[in-house]
MARBA-3410 file (N, C-alpha, C, O; in Angstrom, 1 decimal):
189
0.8,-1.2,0.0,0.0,0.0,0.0,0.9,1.3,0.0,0.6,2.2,-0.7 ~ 2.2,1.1,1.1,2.9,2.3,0.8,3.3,2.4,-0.4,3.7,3.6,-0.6 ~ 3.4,1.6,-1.4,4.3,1.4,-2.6,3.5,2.4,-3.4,4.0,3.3,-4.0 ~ 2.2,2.1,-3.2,1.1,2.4,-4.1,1.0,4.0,-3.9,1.4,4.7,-4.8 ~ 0.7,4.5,-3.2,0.9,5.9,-2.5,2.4,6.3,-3.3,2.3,6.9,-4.4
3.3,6.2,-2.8,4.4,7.0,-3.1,4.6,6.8,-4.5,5.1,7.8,-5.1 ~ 4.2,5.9,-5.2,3.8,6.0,-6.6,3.5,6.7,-7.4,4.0,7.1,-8.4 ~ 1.9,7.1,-6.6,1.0,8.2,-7.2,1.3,9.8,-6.9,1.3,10.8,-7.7 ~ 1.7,9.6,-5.5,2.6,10.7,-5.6,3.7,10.8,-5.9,4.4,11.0,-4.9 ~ 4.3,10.6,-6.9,5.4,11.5,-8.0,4.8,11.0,-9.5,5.4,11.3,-10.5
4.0,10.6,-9.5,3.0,10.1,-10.8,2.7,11.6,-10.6,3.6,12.2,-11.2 ~ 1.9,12.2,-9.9,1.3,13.8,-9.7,1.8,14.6,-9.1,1.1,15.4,-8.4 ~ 3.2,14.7,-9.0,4.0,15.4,-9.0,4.6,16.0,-10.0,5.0,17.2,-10.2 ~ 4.8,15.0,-10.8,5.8,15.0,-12.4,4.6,15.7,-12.9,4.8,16.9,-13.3 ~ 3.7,15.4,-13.0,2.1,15.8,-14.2,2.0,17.4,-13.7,1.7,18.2,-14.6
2.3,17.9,-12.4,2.2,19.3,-12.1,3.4,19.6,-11.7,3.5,20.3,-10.7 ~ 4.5,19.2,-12.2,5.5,20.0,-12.1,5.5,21.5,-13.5,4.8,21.7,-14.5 ~ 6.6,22.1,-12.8,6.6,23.7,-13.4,6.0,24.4,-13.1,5.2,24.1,-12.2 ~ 6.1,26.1,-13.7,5.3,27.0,-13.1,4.1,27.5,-14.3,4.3,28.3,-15.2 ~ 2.9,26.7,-14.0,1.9,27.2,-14.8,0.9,28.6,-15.0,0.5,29.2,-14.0
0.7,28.9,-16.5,0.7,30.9,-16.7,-0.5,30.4,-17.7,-0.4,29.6,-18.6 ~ -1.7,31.1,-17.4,-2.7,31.4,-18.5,-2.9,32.4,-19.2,-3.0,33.7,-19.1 ~ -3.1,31.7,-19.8,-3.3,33.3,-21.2,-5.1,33.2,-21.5,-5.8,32.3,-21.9 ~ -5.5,34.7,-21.1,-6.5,35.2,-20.9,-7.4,35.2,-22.6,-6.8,35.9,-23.5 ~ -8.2,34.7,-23.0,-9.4,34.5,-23.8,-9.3,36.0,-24.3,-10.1,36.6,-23.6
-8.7,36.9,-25.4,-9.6,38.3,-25.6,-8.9,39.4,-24.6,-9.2,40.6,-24.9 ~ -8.1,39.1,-23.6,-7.5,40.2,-23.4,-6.4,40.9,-24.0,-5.5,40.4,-24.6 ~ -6.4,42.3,-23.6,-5.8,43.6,-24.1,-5.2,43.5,-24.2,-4.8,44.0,-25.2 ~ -4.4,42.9,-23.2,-2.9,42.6,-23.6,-2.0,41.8,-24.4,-0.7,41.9,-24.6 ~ -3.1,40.9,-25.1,-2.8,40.1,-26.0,-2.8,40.6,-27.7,-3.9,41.0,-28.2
-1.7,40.6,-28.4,-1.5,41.4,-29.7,-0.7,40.0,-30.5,0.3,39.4,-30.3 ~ -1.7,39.8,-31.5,-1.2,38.5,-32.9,-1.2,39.6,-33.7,-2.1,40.5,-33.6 ~ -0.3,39.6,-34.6,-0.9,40.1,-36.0,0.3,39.6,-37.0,1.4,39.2,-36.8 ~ -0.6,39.8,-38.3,0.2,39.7,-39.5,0.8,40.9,-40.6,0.3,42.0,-40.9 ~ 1.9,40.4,-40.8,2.4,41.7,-41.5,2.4,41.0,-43.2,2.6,39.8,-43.2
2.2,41.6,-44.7,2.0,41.1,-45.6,2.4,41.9,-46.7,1.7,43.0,-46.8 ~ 3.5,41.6,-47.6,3.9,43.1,-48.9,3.0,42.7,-49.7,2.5,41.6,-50.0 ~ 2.7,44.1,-50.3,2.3,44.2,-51.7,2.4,45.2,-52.5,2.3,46.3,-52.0 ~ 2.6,44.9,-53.5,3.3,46.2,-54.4,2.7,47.8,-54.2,3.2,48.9,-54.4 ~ 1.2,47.5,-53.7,1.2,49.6,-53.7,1.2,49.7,-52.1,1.5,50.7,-51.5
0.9,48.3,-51.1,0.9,49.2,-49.4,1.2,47.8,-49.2,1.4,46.7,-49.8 ~ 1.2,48.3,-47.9,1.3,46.5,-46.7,0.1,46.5,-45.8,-0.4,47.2,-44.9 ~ -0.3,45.0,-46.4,-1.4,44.8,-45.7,-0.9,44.5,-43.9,0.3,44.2,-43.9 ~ -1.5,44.5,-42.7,-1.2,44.0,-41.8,-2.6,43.8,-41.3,-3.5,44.5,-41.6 ~ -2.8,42.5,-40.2,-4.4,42.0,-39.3,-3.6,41.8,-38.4,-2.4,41.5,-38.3
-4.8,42.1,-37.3,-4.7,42.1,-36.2,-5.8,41.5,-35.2,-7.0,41.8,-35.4 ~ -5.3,40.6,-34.2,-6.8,40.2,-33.5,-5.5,40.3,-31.8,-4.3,40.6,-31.7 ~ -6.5,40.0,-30.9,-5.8,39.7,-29.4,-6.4,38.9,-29.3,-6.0,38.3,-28.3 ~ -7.6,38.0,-29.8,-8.5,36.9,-29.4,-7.2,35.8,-29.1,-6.6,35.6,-30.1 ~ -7.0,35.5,-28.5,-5.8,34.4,-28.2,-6.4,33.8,-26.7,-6.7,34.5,-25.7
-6.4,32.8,-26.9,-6.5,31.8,-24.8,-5.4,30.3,-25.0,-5.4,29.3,-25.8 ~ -4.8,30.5,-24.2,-3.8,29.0,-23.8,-3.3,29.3,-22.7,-3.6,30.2,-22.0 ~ -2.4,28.3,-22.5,-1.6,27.8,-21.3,0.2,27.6,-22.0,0.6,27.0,-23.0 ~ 1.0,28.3,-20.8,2.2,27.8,-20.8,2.5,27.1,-19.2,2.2,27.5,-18.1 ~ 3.3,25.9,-19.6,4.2,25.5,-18.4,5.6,25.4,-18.5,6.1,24.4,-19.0
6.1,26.2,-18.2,7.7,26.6,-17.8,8.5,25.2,-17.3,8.0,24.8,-16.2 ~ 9.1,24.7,-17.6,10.0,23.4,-17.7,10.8,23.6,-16.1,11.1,24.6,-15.5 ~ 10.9,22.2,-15.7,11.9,22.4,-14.4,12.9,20.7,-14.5,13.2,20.1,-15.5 ~ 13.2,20.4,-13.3,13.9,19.2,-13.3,12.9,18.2,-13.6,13.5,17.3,-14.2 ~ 11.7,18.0,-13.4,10.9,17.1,-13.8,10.3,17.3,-15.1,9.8,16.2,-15.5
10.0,18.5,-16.0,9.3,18.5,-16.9,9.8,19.4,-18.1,10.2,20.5,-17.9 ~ 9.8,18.9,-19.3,9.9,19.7,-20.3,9.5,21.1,-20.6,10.2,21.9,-21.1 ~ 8.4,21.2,-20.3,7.6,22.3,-20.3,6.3,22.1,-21.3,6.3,21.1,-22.1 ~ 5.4,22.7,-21.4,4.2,22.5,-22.8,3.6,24.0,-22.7,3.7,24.9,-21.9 ~ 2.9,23.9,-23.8,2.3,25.1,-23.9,1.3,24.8,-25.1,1.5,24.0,-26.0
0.0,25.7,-25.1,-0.6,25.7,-26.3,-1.6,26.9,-26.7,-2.1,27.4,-25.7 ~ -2.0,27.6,-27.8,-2.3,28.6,-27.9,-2.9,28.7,-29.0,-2.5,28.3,-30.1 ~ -4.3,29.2,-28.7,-5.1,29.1,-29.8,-5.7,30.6,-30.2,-6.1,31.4,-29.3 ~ -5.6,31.0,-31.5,-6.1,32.6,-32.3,-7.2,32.1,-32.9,-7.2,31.3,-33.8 ~ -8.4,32.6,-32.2,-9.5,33.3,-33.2,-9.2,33.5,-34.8,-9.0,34.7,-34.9
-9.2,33.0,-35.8,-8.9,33.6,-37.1,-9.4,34.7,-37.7,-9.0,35.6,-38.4 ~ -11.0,34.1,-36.9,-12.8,35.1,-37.6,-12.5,36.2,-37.2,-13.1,37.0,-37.9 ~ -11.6,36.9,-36.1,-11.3,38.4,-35.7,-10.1,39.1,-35.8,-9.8,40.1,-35.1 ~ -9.6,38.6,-37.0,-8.1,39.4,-37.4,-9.2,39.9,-38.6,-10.1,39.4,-39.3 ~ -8.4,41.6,-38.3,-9.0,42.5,-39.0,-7.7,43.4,-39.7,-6.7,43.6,-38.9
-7.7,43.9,-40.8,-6.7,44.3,-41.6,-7.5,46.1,-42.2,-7.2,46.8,-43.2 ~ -8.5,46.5,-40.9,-9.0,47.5,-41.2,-10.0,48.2,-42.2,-10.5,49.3,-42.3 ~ -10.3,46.7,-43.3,-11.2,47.0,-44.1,-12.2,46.3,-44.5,-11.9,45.7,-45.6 ~ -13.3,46.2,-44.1,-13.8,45.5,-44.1,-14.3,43.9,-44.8,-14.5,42.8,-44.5 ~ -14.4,45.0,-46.2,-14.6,44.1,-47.2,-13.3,43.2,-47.7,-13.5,42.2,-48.3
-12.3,43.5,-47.4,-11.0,42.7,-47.5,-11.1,41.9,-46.5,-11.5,40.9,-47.1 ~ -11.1,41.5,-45.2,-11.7,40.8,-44.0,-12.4,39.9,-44.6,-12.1,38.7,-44.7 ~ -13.4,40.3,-45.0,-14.5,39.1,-45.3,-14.0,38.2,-46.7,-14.2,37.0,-46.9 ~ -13.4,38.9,-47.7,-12.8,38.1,-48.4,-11.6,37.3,-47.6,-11.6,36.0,-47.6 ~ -10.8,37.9,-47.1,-9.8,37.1,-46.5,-10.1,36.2,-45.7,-9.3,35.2,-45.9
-11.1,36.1,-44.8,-12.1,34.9,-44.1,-12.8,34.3,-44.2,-13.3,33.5,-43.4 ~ -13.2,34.5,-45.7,-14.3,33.4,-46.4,-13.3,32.7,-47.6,-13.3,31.4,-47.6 ~ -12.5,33.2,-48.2,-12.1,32.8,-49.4,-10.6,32.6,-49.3,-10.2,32.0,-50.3 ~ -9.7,32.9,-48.6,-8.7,32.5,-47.9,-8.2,31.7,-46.8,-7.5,30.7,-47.0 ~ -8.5,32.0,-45.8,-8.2,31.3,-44.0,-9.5,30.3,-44.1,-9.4,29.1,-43.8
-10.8,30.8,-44.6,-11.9,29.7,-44.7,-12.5,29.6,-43.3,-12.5,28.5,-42.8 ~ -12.9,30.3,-42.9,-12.8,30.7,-41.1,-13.8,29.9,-40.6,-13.9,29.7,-39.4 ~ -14.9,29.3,-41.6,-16.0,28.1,-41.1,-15.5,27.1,-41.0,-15.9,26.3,-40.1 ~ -14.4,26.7,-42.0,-14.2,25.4,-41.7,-12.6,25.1,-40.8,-12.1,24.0,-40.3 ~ -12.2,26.5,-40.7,-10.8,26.4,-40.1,-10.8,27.4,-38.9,-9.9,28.2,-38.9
-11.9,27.5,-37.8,-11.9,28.9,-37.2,-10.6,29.4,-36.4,-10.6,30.6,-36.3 ~ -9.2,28.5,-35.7,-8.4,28.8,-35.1,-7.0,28.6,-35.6,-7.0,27.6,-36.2 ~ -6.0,29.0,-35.6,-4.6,28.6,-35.6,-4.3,28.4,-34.2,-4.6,29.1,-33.3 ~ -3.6,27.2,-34.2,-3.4,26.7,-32.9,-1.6,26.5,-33.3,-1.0,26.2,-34.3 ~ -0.9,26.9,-31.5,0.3,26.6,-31.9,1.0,25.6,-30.5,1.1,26.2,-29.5
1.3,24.3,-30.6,1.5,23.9,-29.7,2.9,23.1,-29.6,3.4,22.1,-30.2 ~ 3.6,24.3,-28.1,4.9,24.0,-27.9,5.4,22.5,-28.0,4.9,21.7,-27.2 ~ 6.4,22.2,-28.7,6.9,20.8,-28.2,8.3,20.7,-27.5,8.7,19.5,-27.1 ~ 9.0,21.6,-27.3,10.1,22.1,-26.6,10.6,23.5,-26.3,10.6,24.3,-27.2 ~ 11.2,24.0,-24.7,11.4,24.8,-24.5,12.7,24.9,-24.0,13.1,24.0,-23.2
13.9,26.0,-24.4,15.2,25.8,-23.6,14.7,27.5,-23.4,14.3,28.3,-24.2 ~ 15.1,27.5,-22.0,15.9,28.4,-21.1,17.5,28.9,-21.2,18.3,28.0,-21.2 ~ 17.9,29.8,-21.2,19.2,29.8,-21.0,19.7,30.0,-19.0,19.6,31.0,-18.2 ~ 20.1,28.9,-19.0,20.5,28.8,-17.2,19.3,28.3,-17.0,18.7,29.3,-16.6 ~ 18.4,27.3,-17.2,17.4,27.4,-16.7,16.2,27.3,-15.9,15.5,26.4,-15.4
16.5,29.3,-16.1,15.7,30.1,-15.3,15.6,31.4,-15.7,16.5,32.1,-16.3 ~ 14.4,31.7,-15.4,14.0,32.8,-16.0,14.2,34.0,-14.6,14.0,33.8,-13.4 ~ 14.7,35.2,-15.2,15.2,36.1,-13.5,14.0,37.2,-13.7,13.6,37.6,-14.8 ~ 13.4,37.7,-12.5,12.4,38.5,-12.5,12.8,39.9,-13.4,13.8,40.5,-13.1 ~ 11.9,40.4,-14.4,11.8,41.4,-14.6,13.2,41.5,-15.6,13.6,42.7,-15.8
13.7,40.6,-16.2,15.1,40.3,-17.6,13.9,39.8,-18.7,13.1,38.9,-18.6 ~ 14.2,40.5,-19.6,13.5,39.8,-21.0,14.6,38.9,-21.7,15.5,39.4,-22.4 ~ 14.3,37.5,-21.4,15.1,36.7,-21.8,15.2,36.1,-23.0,14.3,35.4,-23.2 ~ 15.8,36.2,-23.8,15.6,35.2,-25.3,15.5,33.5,-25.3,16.5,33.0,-24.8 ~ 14.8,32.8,-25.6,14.4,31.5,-25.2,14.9,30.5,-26.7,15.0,30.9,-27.8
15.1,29.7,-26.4,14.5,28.6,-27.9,13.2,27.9,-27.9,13.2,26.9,-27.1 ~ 12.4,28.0,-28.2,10.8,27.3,-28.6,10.5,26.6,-29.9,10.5,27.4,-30.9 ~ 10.2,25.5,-30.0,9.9,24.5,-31.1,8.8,24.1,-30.5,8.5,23.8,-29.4 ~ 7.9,24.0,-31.7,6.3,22.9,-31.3,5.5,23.4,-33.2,5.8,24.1,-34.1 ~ 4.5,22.8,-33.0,3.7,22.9,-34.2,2.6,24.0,-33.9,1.9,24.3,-32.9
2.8,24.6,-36.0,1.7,25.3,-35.6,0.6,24.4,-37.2,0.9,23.8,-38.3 ~ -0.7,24.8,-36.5,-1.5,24.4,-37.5,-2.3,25.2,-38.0,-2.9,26.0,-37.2 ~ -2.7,25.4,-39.4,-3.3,26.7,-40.1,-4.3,26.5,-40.9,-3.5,25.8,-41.4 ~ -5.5,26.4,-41.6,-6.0,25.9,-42.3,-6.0,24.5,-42.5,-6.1,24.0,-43.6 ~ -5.9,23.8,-41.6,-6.0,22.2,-41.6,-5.2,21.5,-41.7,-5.5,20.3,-41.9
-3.5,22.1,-41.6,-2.4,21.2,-41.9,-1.2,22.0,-41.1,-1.0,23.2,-41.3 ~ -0.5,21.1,-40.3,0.0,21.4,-39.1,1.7,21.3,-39.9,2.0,20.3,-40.5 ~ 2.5,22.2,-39.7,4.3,22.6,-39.5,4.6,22.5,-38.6,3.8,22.7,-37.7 ~ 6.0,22.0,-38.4,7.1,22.2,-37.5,7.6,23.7,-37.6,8.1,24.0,-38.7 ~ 7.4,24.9,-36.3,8.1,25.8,-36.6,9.2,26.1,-35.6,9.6,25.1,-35.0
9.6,27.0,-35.5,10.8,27.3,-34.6,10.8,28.6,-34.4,11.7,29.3,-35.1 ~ 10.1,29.3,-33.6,10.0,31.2,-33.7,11.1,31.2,-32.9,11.5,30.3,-32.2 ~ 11.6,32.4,-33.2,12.5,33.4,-32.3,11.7,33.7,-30.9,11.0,34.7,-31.1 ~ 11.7,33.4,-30.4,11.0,34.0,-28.9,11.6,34.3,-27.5,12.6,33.7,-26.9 ~ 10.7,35.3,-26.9,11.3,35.9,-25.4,10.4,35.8,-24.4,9.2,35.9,-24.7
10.6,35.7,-23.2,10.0,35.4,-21.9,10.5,36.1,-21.2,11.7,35.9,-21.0 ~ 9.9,37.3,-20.5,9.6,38.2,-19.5,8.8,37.8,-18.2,7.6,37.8,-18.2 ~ 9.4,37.4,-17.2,8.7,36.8,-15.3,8.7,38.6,-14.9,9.6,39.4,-14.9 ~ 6.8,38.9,-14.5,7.6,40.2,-14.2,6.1,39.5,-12.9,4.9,39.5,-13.1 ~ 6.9,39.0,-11.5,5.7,38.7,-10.4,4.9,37.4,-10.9,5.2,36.2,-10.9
3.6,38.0,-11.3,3.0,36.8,-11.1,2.7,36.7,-12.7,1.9,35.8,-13.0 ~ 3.1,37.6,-13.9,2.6,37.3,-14.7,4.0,37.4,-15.5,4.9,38.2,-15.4 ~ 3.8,36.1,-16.6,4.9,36.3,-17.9,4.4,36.8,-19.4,3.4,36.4,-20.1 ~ 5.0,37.4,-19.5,5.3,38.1,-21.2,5.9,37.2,-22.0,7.0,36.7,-21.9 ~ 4.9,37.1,-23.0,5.8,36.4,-24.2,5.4,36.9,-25.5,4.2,37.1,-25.8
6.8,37.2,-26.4,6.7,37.4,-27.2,7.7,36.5,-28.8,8.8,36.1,-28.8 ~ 6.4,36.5,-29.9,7.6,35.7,-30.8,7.3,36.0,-31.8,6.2,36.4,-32.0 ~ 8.5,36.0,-33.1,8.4,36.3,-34.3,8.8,35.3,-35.4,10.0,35.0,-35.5 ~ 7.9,34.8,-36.2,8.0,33.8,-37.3,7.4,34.0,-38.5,6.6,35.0,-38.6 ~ 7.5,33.3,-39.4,6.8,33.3,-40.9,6.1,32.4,-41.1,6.1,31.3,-40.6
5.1,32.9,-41.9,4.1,31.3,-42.5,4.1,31.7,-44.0,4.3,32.8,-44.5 ~ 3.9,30.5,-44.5,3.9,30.5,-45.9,2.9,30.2,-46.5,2.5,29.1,-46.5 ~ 2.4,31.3,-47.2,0.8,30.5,-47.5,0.5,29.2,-48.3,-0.6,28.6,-48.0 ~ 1.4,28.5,-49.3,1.4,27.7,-49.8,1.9,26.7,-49.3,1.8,25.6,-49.9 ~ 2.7,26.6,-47.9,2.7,25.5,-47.1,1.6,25.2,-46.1,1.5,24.2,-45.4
0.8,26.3,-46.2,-0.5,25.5,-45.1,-1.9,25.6,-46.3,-3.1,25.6,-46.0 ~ -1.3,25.6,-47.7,-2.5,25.1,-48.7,-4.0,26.7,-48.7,-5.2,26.5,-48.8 ~ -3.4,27.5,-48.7,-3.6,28.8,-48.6,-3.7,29.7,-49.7,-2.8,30.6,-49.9 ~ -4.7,29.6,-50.5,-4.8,30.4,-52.1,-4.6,32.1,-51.6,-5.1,32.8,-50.7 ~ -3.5,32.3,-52.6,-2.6,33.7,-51.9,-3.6,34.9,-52.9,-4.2,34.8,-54.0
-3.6,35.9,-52.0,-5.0,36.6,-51.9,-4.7,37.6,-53.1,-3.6,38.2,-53.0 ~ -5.5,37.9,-54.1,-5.0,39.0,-55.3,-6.3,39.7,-55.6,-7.5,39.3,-55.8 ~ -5.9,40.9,-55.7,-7.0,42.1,-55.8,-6.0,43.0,-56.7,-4.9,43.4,-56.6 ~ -7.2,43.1,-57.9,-6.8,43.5,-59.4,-5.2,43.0,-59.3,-4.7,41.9,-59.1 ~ -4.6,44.4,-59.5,-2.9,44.0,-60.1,-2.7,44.2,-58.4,-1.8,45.1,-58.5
-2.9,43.9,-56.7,-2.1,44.0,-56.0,-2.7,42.9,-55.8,-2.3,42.1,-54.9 ~ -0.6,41.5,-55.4,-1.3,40.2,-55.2,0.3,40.4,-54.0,1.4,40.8,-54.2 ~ -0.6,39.8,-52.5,0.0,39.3,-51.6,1.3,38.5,-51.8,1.5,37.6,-52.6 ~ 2.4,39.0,-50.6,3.8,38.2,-50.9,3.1,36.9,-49.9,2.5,37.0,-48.8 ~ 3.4,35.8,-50.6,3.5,34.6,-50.0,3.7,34.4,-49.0,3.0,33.6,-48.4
4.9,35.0,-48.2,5.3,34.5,-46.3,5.0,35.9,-46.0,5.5,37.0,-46.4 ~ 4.3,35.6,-45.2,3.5,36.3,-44.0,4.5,36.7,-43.0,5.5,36.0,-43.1 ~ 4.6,37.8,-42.0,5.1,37.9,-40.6,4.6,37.5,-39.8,3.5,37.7,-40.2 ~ 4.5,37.1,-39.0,3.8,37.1,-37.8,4.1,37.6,-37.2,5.3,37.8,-37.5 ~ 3.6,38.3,-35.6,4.4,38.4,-34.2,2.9,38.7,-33.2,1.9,39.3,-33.3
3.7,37.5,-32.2,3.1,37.4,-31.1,3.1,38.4,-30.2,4.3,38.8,-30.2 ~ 2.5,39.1,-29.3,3.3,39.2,-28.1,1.5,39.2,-27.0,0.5,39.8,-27.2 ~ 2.0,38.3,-26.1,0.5,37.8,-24.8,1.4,37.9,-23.5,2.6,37.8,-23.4 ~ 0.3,38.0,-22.6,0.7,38.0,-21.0,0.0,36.6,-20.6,-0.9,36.3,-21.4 ~ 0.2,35.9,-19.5,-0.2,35.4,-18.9,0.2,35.4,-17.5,1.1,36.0,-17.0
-0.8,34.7,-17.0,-1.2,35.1,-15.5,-0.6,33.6,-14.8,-0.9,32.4,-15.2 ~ 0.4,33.9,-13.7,0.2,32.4,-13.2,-0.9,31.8,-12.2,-1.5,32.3,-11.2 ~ -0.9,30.7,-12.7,-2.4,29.7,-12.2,-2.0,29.6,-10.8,-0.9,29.4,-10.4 ~ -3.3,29.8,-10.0,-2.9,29.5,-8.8,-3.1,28.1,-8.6,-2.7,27.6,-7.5
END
């Protein structure tokens, strides 16, 4: 019986090891957008709709994380380009979120020090219109108390997530997109 016990506890120990941070559904603080050339301006959308979870890695655990965007609420300021871009591009009925979910995290020393914006390594998948990449953003983590800052910057390519590249008259969208993240999350009590 003791066996069985000390078992389950580090069975549920390991499972909640790290320091877990949620990322708030729609809040302010939360800024996705895309950046996009095109020969007379640059398009850029913007939503904060974002909700996930990070868990910060320690001696027992890797870390995970996962993060899901609203698609239906990136707005590029014009209407009627929105609704083309969400009906006839992203396809927002049948694809409504981009989800990005960490599969490794390095720290440098690690540990993250209160209130240093740290540069991190982050690998995990992201999935876009119905077909999931390996990506690798550049990303930073800020511990400032009880809440961390993250922010990251990567590319997508429209024709690797099967993405008919958006053309209006003679202005037609450059193919890789910018992205940049940047969310707070709150740690879970």
């Amino acid at each position: 019986m003791r066996l069985l016990i000390l078992t389950l506890l580090t069975v549920c120990a390991t499972a909640f090891a790290g320091e877990m941070f949620s990322i708030t559904k729609g809040s302010s603080s939360n800024h996705i957008s895309f950046t996009s050339d095109a020969p007379l301006e640059e398009v850029v959308g913007k939503t904060n709709d974002a909700a996930g979870f990070i868990m910060l890695p320690d001696d027992t655990s890797p870390g995970s994380a996962e993060v899901h965007v609203e698609l239906a609420t990136l707005s590029t300021g014009l209407s009627l380009r929105d609704k083309h871009m969400r009906e006839n591009h992203l396809e927002t009925d049948k694809y409504p979120q981009a989800v990005f979910k960490m599969t490794a995290l390095e720290i440098p020393g690690g540990k993250l020090t209160d209130g240093q914006k740290t540069p991190v390594t982050v690998k995990g998948t992201l999935t876009l219109h119905g077909v999931e990449k390996e990506i690798t953003p550049m990303s930073w983590l800020t511990l400032n108390g009880d809440q961390l800052s993250i922010e990251s910057k990567f590319s997508v390519g429209l024709k690797d997530y099967n993405i008919e590249r958006p053309e209006f008259l003679v202005m037609k969208l450059a193919d890789e997109q910018r992205v940049e993240v940047k969310l707070v999350a709150e740690r879970s009590q």
